[in-house]
C-alpha positions in Angstrom: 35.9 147.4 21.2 33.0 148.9 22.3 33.7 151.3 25.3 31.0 152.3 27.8 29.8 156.1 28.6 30.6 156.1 32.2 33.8 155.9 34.3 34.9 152.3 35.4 33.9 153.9 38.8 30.4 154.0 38.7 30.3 150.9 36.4 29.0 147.7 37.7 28.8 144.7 35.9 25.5 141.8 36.7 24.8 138.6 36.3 21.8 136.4 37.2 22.3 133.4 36.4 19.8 129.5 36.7 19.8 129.6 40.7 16.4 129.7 42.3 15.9 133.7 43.4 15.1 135.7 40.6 13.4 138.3 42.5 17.3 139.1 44.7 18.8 139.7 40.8 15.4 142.0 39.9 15.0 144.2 43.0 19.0 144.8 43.1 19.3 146.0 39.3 16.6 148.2 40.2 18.3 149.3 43.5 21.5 150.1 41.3 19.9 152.0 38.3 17.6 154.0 41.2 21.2 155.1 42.5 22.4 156.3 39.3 25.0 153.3 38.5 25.7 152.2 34.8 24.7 148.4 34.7 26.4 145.8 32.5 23.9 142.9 32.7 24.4 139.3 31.5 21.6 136.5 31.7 21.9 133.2 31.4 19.1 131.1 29.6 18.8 128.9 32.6 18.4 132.6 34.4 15.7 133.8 31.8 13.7 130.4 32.5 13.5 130.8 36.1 12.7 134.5 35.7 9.6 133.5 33.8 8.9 131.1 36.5 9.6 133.0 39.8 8.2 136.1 38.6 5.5 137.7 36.0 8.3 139.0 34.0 9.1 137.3 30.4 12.2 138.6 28.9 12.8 138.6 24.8 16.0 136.3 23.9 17.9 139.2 22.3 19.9 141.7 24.5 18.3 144.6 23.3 15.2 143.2 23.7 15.8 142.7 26.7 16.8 146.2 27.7 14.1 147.7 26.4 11.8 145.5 28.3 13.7 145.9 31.4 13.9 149.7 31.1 9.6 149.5 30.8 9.3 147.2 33.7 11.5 149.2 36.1 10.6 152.7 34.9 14.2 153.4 34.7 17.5 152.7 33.1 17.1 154.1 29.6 21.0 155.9 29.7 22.6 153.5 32.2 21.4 150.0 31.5 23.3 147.5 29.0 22.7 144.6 28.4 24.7 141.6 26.7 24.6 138.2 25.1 26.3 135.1 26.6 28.6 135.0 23.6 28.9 138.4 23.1 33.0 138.8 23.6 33.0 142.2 22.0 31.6 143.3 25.6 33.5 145.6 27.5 33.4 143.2 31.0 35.1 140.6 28.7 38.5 142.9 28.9 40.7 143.8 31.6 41.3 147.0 29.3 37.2 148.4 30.5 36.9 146.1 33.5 33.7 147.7 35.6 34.6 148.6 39.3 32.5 145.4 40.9 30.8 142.5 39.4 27.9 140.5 41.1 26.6 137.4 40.4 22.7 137.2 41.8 21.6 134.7 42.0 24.6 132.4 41.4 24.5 128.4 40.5 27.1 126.3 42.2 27.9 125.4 39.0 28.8 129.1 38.2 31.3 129.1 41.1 32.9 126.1 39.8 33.6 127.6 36.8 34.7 130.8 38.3 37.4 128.8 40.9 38.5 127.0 38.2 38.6 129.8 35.6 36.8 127.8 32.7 35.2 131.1 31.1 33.2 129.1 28.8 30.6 131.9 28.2 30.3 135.6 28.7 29.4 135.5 32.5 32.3 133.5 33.4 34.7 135.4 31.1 33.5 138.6 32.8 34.1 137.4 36.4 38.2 135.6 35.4 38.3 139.6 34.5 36.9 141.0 37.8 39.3 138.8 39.6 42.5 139.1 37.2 42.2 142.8 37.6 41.5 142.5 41.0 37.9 144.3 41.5 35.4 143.8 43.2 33.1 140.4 43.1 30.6 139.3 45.0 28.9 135.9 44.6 25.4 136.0 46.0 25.1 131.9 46.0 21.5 130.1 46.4 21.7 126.5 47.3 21.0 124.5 50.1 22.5 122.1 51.4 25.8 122.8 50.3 27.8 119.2 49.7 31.8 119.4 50.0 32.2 120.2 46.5 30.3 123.6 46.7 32.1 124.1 49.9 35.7 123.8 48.7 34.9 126.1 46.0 33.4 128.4 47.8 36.5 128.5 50.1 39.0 128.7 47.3 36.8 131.9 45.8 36.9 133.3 49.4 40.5 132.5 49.3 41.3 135.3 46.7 39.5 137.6 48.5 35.7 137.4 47.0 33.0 138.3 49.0 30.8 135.4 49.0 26.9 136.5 50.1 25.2 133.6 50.5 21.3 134.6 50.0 20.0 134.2 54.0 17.9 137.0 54.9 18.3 138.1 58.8 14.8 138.2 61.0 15.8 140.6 63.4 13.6 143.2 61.7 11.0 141.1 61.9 9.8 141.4 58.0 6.2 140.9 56.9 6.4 140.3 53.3 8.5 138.2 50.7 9.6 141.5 49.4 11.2 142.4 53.0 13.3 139.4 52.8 14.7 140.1 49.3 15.6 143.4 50.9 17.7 142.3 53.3 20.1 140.3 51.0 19.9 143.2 48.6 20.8 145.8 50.8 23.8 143.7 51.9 25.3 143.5 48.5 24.8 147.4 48.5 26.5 147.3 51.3 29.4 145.9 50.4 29.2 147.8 46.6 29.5 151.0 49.1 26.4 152.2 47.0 23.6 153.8 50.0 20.2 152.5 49.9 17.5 152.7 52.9 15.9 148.6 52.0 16.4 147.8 56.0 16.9 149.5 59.3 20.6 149.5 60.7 21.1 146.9 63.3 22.0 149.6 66.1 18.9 151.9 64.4 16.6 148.6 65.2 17.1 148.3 68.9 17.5 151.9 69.6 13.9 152.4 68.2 12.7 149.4 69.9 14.1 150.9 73.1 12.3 154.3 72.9 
């Protein structure tokens, strides 16, 4: 099995999957590799499609391909980026022997949280998540649908049941953003957050009013 370079401490693993929101799954890989974490990443086809749309990024089909391009785009990444196939089971997120500290899924399908409450782990990204939970890490589902019908609902409950953190992508106003790229931020810097991984995206509610105040 192939193991990774860094501790499982300052591993994280990443998955953008079909969901509208390319740009939450982009601007938080770079966030990560800016702060010095090893990323695992996993794309979805659905994922690179919408990529393509969203954004005026293309991405090769091969992992490594992939990387490379990634590593260009960002500037970053050459020594702490990975990236894998959907079928690629020789992956270290795909055992609970090298299970990564956290996982996140951003942005994440409803019908990737219905295979992740009812453990189908059908492909790589699914696999990797039934780890994160077995092992009991960290995962965060960073979901991008609206409405949400009953089905979507009960899964999400069950997942939060377990102890998930489910992040649904709803930016906050309070800071009264300007540009697109401001409300991406916001959702980002909440799944930092909760990765305990310090970023500046977004002033601190209490920061916010007290400037206002002055």
């Amino acid at each position: 099995m192939q193991r990774a370079s860094h501790s499982n401490g300052d591993r994280v693993a990443l998955a953008w999957t079909g969901a509208s929101g390319a740009g939450y799954g982009l601007r938080l890989l770079e966030q990560l590799l800016a702060a010095g974490v090893q990323v695992e990443l996993i794309v979805s086809k659905a994922a690179q499609v919408v990529l393509a749309q969203e954004t005026d990024l293309e991405l090769p089909a091969q992992p490594e391909g992939m990387r490379q391009a990634l590593v260009e785009h960002m500037g970053r990444g050459a020594d702490t980026l990975r990236v894998y196939g959907r079928e690629q089971w020789t992956a270290p997120v795909a055992s609970g022997s090298n299970a990564p500290r956290a996982m996140v899924v951003c942005p994440c399908t409803s019908g990737t949280v219905a295979a992740i409450a009812n453990g189908t782990s059908d492909n790589l990204i699914e696999r990797a998540a039934d780890v994160t939970i077995k092992e009991r890490r960290q995962l965060v589902l960073v979901p991008r649908e609206t409405p949400f019908s009953v089905i979507h609902l009960e899964n999400l409950t069950r997942l939060a049941r377990m102890g998930i953190t489910i992040l649904p992508a709803n930016p906050g106003f309070y800071h009264r953003p300007q540009t697109v790229e401001e409300l991406v931020d916001f959702v980002v810097a909440r799944v930092l957050d909760h990765l305990e991984i310090e970023h500046a995206l977004v002033p601190r509610w209490a920061d916010e009013v007290r400037s206002e105040a002055e």
